[in-house]
N, CA, C and O atoms as a GROMACS GRO file, in nm:
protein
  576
    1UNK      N    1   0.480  -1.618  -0.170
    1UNK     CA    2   0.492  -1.595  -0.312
    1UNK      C    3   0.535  -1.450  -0.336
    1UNK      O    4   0.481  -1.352  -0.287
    2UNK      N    5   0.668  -1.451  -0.441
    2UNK     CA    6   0.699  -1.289  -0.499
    2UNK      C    7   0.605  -1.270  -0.584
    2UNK      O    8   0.520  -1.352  -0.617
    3UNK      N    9   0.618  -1.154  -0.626
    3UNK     CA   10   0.576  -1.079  -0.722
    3UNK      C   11   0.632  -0.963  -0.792
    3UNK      O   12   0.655  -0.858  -0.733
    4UNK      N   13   0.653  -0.981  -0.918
    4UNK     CA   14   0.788  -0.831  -0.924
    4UNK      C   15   0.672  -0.731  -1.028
    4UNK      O   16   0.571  -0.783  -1.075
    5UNK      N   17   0.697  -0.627  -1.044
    5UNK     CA   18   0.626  -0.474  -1.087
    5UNK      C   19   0.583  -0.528  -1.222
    5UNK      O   20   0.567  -0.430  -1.295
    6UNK      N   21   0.554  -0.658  -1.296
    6UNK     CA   22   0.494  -0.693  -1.413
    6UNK      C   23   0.390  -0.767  -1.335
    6UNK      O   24   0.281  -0.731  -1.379
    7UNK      N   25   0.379  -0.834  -1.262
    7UNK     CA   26   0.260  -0.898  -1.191
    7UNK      C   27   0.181  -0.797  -1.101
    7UNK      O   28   0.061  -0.795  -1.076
    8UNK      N   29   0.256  -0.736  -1.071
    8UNK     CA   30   0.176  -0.621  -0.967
    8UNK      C   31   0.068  -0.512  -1.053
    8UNK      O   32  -0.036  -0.474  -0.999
    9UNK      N   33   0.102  -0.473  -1.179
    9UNK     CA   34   0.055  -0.433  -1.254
    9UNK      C   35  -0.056  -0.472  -1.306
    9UNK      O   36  -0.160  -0.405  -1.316
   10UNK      N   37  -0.033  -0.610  -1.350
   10UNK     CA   38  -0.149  -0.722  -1.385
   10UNK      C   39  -0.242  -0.726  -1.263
   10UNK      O   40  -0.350  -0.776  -1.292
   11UNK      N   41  -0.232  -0.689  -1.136
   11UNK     CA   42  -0.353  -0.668  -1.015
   11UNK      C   43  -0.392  -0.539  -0.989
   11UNK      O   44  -0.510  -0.512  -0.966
   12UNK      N   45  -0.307  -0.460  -0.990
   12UNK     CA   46  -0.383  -0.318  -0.960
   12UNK      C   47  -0.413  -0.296  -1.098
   12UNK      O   48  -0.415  -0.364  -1.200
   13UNK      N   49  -0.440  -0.145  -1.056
   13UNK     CA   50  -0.523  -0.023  -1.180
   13UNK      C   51  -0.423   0.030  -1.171
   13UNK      O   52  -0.362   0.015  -1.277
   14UNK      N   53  -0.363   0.092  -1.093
   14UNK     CA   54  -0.267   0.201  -1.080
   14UNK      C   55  -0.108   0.194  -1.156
   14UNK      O   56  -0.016   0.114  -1.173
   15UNK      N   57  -0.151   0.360  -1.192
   15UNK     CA   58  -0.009   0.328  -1.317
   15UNK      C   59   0.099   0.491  -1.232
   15UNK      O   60   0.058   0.562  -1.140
   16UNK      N   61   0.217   0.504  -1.297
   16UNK     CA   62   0.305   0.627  -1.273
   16UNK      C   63   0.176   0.723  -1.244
   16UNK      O   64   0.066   0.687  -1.286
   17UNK      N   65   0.191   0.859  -1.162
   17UNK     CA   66   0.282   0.862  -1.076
   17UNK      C   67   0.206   0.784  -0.920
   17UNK      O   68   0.247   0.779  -0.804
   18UNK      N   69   0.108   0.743  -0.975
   18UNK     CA   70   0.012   0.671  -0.854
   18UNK      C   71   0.042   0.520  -0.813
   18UNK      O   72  -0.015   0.478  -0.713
   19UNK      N   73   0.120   0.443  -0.877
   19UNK     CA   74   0.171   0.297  -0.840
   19UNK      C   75   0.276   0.294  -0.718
   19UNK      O   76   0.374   0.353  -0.764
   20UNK      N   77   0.302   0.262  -0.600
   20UNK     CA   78   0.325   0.300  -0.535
   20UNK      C   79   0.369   0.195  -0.423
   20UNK      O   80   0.378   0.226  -0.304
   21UNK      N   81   0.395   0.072  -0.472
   21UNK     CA   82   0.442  -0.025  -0.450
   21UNK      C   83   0.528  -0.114  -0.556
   21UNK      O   84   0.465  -0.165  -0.649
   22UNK      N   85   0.650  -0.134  -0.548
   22UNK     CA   86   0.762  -0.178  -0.659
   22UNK      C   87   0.767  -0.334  -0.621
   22UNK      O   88   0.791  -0.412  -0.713
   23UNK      N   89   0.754  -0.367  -0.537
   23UNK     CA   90   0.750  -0.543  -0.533
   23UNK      C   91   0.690  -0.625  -0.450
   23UNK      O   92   0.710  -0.585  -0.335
   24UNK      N   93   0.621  -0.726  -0.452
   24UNK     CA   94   0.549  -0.789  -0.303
   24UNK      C   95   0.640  -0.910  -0.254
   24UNK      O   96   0.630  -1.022  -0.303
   25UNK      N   97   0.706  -0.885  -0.179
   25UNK     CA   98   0.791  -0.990  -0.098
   25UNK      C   99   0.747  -1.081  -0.055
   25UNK      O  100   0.826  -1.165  -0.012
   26UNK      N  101   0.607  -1.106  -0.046
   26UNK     CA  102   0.516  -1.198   0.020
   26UNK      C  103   0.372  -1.142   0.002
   26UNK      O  104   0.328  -1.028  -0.006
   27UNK      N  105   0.310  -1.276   0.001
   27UNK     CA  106   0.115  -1.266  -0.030
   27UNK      C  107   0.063  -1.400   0.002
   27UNK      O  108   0.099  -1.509  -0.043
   28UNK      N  109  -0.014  -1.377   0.077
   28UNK     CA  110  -0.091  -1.519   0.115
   28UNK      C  111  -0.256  -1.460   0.065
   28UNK      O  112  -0.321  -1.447   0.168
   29UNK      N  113  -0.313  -1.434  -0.017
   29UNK     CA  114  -0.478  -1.447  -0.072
   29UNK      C  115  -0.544  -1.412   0.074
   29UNK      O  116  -0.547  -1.494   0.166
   30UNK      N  117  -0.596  -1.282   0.082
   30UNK     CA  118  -0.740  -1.286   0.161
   30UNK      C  119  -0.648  -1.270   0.327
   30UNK      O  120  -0.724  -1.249   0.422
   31UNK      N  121  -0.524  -1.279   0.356
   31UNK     CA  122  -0.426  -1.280   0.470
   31UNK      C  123  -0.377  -1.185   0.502
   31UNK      O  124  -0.405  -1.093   0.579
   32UNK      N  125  -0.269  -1.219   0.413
   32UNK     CA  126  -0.168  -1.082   0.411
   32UNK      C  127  -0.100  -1.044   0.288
   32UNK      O  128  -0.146  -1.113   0.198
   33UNK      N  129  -0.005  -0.959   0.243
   33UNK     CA  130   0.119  -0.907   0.202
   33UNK      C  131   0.189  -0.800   0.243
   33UNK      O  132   0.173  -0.692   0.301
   34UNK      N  133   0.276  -0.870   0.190
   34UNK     CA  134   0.436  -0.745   0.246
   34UNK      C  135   0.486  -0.695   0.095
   34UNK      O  136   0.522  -0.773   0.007
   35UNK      N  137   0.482  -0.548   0.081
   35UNK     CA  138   0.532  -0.512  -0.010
   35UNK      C  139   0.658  -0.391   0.001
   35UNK      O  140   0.665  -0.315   0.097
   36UNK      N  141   0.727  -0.389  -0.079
   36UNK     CA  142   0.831  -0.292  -0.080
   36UNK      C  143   0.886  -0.169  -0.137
   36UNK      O  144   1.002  -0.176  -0.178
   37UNK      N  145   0.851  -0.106  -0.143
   37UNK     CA  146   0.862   0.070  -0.221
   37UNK      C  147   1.046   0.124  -0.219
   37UNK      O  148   1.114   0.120  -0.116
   38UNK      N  149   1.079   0.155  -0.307
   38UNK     CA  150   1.211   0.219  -0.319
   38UNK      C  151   1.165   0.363  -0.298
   38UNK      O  152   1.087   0.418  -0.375
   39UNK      N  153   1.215   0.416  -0.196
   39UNK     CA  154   1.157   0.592  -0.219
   39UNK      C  155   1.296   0.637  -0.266
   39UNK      O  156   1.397   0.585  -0.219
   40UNK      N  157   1.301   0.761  -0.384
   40UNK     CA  158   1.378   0.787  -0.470
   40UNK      C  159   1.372   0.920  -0.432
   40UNK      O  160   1.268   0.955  -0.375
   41UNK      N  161   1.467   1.012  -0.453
   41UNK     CA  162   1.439   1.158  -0.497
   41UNK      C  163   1.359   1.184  -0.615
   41UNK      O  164   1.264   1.258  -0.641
   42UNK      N  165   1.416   1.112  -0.666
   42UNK     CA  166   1.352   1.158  -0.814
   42UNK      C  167   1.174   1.141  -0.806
   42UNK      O  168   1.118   1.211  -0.890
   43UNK      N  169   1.087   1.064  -0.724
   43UNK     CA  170   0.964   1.107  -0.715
   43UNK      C  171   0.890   1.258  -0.732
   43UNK      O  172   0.930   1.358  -0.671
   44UNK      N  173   0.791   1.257  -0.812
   44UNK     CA  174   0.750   1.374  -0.827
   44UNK      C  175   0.683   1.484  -0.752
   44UNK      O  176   0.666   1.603  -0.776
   45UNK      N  177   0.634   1.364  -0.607
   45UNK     CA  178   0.580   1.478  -0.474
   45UNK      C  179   0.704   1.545  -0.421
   45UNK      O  180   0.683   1.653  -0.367
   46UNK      N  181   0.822   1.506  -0.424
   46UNK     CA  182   0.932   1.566  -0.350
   46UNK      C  183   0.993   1.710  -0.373
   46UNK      O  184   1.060   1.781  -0.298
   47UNK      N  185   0.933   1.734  -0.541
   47UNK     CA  186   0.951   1.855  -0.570
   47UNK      C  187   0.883   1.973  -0.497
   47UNK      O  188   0.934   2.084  -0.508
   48UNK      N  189   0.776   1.957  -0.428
   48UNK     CA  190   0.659   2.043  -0.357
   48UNK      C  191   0.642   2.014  -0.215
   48UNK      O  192   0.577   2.080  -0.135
   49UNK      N  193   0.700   1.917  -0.195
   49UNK     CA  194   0.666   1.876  -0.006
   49UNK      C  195   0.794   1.796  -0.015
   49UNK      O  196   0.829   1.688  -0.063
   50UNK      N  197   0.857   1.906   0.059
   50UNK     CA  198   0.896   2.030   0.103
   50UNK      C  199   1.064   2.052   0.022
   50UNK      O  200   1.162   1.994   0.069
   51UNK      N  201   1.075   2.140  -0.094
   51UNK     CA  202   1.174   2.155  -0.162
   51UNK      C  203   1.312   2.150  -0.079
   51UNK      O  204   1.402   2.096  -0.144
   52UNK      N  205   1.350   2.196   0.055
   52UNK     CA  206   1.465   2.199   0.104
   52UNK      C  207   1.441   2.092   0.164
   52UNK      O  208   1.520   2.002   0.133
   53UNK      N  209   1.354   2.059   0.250
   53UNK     CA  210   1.333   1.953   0.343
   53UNK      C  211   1.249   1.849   0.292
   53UNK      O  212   1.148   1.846   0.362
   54UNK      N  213   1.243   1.735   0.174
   54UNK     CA  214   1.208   1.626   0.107
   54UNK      C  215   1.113   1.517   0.229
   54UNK      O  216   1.172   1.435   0.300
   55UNK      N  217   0.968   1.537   0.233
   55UNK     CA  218   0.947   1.402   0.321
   55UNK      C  219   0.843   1.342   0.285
   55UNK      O  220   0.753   1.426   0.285
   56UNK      N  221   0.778   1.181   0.234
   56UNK     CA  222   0.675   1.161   0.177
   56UNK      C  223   0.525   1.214   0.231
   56UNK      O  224   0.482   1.193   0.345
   57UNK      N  225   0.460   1.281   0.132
   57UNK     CA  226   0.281   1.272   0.197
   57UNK      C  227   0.260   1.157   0.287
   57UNK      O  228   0.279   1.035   0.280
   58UNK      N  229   0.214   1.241   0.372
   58UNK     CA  230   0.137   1.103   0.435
   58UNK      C  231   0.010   1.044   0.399
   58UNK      O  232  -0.035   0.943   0.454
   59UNK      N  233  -0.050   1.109   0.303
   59UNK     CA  234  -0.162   1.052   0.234
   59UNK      C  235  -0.075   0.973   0.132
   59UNK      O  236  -0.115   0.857   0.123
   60UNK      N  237   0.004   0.995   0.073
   60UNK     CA  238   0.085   0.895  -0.026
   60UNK      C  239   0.112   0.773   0.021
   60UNK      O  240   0.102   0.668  -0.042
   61UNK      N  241   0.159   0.790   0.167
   61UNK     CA  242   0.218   0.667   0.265
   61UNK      C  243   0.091   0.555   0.314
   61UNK      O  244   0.096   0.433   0.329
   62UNK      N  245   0.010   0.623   0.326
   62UNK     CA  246  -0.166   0.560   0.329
   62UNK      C  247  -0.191   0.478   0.233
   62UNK      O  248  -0.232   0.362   0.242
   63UNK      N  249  -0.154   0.573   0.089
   63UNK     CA  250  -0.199   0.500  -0.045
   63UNK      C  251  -0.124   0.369  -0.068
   63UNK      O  252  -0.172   0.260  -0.100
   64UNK      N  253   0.029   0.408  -0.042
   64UNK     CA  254   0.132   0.234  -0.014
   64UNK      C  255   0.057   0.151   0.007
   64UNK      O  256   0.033   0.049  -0.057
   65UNK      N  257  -0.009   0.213   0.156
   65UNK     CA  258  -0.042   0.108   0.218
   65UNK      C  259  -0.166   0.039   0.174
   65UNK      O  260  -0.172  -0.082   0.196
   66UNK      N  261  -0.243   0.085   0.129
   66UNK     CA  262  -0.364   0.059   0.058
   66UNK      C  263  -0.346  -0.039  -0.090
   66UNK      O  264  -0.436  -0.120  -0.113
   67UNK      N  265  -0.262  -0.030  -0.160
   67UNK     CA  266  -0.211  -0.050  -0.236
   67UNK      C  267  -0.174  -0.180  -0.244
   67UNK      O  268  -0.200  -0.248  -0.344
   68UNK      N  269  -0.091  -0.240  -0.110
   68UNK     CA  270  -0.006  -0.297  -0.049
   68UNK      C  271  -0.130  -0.399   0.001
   68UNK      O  272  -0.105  -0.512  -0.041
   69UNK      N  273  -0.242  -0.396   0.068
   69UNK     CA  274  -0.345  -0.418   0.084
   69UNK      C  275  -0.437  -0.470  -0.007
   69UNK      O  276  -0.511  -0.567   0.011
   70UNK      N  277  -0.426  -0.395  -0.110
   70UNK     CA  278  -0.540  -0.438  -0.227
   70UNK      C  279  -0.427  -0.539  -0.312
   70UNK      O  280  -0.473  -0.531  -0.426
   71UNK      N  281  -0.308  -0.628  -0.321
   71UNK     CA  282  -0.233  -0.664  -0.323
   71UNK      C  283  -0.281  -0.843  -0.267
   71UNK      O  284  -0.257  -0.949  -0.323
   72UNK      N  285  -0.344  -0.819  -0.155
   72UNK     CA  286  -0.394  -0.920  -0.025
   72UNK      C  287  -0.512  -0.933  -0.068
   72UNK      O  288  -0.526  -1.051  -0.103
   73UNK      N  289  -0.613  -0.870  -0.086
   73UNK     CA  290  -0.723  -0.898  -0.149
   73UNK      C  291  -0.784  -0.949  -0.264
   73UNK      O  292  -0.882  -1.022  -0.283
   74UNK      N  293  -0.680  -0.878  -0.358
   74UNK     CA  294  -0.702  -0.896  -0.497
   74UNK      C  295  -0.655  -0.990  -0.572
   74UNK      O  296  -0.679  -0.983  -0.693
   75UNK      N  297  -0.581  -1.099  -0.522
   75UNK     CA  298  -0.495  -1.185  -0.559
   75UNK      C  299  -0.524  -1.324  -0.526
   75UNK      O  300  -0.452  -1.419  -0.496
   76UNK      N  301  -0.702  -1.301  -0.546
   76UNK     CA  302  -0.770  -1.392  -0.565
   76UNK      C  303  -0.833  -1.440  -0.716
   76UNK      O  304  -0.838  -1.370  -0.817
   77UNK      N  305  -0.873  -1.562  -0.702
   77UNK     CA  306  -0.963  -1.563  -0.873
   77UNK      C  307  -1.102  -1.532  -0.866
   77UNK      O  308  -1.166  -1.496  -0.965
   78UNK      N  309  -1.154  -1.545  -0.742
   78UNK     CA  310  -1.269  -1.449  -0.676
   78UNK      C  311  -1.258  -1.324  -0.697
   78UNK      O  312  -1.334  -1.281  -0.784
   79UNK      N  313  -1.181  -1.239  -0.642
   79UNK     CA  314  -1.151  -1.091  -0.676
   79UNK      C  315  -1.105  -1.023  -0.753
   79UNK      O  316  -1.133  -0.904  -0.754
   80UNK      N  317  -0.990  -1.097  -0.871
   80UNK     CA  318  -0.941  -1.106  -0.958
   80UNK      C  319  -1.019  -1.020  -1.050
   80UNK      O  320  -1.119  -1.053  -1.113
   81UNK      N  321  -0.960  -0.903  -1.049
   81UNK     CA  322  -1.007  -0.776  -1.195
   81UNK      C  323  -1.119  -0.656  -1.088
   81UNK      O  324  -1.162  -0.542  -1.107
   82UNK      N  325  -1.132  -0.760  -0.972
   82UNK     CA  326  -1.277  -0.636  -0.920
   82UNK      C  327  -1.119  -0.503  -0.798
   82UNK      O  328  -0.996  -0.507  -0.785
   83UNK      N  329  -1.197  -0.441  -0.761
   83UNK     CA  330  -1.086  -0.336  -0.709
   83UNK      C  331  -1.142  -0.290  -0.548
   83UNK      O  332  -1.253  -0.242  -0.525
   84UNK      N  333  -1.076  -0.308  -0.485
   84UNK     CA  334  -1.123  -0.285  -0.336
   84UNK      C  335  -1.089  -0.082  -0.298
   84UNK      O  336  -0.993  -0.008  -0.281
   85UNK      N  337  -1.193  -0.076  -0.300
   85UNK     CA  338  -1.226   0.092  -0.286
   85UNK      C  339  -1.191   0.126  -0.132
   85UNK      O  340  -1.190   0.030  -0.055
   86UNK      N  341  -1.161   0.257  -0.080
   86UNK     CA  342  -1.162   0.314   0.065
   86UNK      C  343  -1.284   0.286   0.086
   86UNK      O  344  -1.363   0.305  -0.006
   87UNK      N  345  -1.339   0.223   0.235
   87UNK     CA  346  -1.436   0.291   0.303
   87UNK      C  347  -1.413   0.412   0.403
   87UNK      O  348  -1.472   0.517   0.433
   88UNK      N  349  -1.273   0.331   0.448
   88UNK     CA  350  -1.283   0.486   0.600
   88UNK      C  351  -1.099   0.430   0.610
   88UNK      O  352  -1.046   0.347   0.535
   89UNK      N  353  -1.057   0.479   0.685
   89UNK     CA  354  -0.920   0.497   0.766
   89UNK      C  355  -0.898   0.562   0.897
   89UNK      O  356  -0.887   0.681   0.930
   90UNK      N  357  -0.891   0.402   0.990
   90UNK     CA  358  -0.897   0.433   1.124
   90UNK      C  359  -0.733   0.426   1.182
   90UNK      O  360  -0.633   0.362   1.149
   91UNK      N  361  -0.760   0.522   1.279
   91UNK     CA  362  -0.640   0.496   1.408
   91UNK      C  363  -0.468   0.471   1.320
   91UNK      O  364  -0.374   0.392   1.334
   92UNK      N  365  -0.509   0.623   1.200
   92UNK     CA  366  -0.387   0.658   1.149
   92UNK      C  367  -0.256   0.687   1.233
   92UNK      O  368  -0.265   0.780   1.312
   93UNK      N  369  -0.149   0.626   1.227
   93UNK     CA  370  -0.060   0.763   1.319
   93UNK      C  371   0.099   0.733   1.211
   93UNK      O  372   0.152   0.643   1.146
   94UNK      N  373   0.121   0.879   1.251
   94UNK     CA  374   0.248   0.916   1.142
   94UNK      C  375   0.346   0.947   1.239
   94UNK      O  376   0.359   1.056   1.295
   95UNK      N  377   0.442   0.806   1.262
   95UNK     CA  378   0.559   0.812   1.383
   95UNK      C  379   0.696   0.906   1.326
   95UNK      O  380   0.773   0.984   1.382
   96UNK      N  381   0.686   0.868   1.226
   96UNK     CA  382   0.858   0.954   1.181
   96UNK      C  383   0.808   0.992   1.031
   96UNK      O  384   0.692   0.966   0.999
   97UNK      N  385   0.890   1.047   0.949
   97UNK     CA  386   0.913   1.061   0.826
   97UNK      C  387   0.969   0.967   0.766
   97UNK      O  388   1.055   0.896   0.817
   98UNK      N  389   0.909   0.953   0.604
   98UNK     CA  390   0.970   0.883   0.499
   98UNK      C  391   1.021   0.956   0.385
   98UNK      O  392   0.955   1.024   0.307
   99UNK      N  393   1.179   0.928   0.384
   99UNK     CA  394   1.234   1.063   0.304
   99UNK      C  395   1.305   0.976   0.199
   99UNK      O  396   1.311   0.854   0.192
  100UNK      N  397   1.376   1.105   0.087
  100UNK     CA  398   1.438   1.012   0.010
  100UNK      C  399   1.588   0.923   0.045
  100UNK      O  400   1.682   0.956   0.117
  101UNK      N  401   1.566   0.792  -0.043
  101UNK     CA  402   1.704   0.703   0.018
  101UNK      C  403   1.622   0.618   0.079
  101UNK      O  404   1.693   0.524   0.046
  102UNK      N  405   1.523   0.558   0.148
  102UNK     CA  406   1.435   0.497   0.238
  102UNK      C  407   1.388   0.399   0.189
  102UNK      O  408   1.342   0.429   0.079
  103UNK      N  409   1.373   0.280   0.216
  103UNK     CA  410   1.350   0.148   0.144
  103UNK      C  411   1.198   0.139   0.266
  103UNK      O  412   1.196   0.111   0.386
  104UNK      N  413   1.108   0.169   0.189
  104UNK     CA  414   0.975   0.159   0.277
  104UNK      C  415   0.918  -0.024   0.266
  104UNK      O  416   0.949  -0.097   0.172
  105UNK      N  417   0.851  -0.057   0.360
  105UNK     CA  418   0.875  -0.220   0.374
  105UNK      C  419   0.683  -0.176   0.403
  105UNK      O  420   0.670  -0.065   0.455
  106UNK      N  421   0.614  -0.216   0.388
  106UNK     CA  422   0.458  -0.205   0.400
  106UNK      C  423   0.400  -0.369   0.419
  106UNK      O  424   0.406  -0.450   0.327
  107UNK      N  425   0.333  -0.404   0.576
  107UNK     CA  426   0.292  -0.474   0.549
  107UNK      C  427   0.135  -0.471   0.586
  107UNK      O  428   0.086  -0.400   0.674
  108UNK      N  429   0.063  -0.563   0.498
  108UNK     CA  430  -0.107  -0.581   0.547
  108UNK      C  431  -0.146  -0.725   0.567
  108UNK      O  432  -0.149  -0.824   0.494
  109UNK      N  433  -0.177  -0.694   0.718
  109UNK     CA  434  -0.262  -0.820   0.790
  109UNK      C  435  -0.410  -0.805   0.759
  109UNK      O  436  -0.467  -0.714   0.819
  110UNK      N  437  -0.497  -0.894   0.658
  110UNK     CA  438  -0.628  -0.944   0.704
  110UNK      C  439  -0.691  -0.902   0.795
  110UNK      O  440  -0.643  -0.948   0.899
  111UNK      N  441  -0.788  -0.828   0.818
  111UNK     CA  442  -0.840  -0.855   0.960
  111UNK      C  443  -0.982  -0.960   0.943
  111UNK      O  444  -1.006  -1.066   1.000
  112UNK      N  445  -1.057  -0.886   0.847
  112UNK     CA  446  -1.150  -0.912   0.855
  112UNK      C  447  -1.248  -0.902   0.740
  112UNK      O  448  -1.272  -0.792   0.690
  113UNK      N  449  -1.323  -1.047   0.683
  113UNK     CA  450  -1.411  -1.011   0.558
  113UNK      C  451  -1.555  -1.062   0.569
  113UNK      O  452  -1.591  -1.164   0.627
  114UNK      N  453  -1.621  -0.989   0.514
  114UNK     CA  454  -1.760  -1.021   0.568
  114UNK      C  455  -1.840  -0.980   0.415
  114UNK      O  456  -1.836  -0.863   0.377
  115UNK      N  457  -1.895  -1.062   0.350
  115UNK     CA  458  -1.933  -0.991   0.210
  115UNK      C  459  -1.819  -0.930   0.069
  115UNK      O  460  -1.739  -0.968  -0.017
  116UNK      N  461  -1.889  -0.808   0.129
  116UNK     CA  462  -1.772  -0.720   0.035
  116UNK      C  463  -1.673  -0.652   0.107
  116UNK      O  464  -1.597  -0.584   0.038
  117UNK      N  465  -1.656  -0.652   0.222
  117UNK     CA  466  -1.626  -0.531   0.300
  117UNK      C  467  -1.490  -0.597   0.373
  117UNK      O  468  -1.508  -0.710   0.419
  118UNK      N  469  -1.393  -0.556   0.384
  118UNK     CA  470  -1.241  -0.601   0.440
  118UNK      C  471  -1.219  -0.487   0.525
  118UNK      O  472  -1.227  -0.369   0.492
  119UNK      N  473  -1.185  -0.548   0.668
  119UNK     CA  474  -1.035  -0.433   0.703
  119UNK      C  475  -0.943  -0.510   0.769
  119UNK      O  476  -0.941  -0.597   0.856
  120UNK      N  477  -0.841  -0.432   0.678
  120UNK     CA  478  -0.703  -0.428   0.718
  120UNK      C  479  -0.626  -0.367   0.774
  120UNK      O  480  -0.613  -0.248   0.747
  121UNK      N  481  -0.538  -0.437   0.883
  121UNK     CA  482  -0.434  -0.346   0.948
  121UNK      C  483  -0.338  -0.344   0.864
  121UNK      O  484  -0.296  -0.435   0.794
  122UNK      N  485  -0.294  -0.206   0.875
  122UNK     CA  486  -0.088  -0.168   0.786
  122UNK      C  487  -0.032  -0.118   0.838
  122UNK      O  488  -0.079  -0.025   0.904
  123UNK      N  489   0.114  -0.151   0.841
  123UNK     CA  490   0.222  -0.094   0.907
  123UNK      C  491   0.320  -0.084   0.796
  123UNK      O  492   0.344  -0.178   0.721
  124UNK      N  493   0.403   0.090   0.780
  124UNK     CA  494   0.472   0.100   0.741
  124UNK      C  495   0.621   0.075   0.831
  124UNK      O  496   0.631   0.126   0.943
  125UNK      N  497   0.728  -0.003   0.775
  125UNK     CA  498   0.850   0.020   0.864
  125UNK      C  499   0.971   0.093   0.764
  125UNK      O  500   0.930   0.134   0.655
  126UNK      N  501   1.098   0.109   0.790
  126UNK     CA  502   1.220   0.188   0.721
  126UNK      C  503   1.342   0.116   0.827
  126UNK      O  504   1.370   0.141   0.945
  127UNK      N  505   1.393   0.027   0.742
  127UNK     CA  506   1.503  -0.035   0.882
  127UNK      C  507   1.448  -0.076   0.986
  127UNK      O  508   1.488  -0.024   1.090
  128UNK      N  509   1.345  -0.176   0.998
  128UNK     CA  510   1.283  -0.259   1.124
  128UNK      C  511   1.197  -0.078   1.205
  128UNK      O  512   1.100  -0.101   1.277
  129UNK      N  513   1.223   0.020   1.194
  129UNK     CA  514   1.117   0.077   1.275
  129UNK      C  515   0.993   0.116   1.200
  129UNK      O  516   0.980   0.160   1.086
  130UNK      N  517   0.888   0.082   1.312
  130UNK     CA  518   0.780   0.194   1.272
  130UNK      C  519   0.758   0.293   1.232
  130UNK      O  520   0.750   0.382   1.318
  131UNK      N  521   0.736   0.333   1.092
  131UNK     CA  522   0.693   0.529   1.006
  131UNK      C  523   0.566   0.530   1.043
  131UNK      O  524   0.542   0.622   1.120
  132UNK      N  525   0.459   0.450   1.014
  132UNK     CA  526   0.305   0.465   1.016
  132UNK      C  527   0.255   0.327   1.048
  132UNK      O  528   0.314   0.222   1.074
  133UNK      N  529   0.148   0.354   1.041
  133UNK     CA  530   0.059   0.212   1.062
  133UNK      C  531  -0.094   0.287   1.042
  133UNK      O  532  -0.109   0.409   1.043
  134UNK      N  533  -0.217   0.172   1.022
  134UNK     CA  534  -0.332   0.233   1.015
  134UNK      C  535  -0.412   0.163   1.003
  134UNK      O  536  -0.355   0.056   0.983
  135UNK      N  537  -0.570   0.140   0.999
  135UNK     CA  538  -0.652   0.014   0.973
  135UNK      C  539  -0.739   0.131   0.873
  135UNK      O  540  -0.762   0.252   0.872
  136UNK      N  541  -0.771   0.003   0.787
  136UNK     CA  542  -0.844   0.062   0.656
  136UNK      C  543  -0.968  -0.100   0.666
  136UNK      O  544  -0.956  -0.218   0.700
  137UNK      N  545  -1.092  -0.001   0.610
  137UNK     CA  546  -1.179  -0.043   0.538
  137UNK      C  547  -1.196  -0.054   0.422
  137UNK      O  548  -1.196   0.052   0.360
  138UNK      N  549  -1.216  -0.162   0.354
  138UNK     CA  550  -1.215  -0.180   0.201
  138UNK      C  551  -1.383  -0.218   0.143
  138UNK      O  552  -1.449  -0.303   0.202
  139UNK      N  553  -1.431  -0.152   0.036
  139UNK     CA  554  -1.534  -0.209  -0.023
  139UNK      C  555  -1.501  -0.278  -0.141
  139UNK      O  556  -1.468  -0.208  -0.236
  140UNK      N  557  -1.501  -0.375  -0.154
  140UNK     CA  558  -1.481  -0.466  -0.304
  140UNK      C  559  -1.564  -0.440  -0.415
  140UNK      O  560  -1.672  -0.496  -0.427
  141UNK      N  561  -1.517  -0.352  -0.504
  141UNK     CA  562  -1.625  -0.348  -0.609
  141UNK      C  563  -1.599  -0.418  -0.784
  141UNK      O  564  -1.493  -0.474  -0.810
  142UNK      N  565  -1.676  -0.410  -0.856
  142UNK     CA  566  -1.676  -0.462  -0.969
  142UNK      C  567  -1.585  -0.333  -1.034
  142UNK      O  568  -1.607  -0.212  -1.021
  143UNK      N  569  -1.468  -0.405  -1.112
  143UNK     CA  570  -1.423  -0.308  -1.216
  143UNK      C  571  -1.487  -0.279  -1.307
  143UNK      O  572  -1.527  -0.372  -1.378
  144UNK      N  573  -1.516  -0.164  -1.335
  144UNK     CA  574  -1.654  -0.105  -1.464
  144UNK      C  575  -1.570   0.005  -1.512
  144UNK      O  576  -1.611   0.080  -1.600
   0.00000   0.00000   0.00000
C-alpha cells in the first residue's frame, strides 16, 4: 500500500521543518515500510552543515528513519493516533553521506513487539547503496 504526504500527515505528528519523509512506497502494519525522502538544497539544515560542503545530519538521517518506522507501527487501528517514542538506538553506522540531489529510499523491518515496546531495523539507501542503517527501540505511547 502507497501513501502520499496527505496520508502520511494524517499518521505522524510531525510537521515542516521536522517531517521528513515525502512518501511511503510500501507498508505492511506492525512489518514493515519503505519510505522515500527527496533531499533538496533548499532544506533548512543545509544552510549550517556545512555551507560549502552540504551533507545531511546524521541525527536527521536517524529521524527519516524513525519516522519511516513509526509509519510501520502506526498504521494500525490499534495504534492509530498513539505515537511510538525513542527508547535507545543501537548499532548506528554512517557509511557515506546524504547530500543535496539524493533521493533517500528508507526502509523499516519489524523486528520485534512485545507490549508496548518495538524494535526496528533501518536502512537508509541512495541508488541501491547503503548511507546508514540502525536498530531502534520504540515505546508506544498514548497521544496526550
Amino acid at each position: 500500500m502507497k501513501l502520499n504526504i496527505e496520508q502520511i500527515m494524517k499518521i505522524l505528528p510531525h510537521r515542516y521543518p521536522m517531517l521528513l519523509v515525502d512518501r511511503i512506497l510500501d507498508v505492511e502494519p506492525m512489518k514493515y515500510a519503505k519510505g522515500l525522502k527527496c533531499v533538496t538544497m533548499n532544506e533548512a539544515f543545509f544552510q549550517g552543515h556545512f555551507p560549502n560542503h552540504p551533507i545531511m545530519p546524521g541525527v536527521l538521517i536517524c529521524e527519516a528513519m524513525a519516522q519511516v518506522a513509526g509509519i510501520a507501527l502506526q498504521y494500525t487501528d490499534e495504534n492509530r493516533g498513539k505515537i511510538p517514542m525513542f527508547a535507545s538506538m543501537d548499532k548506528v553506522k554512517f557509511r557515506s553521506p546524504i547530500v543535496p540531489g539524493d533521493v533517500m529510499i528508507t526502509d523499516a523491518q519489524v523486528i520485534k513487539v512485545k507490549g508496548r515496546v518495538a524494535k526496528v531495523h533501518c536502512k537508509c539507501t541512495v541508488d541501491d547503496q547503503v548511507k546508514t542503517e540502525a536498530e531502534f527501540m520504540f515505546y508506544i505511547t498514548e497521544n496526550e
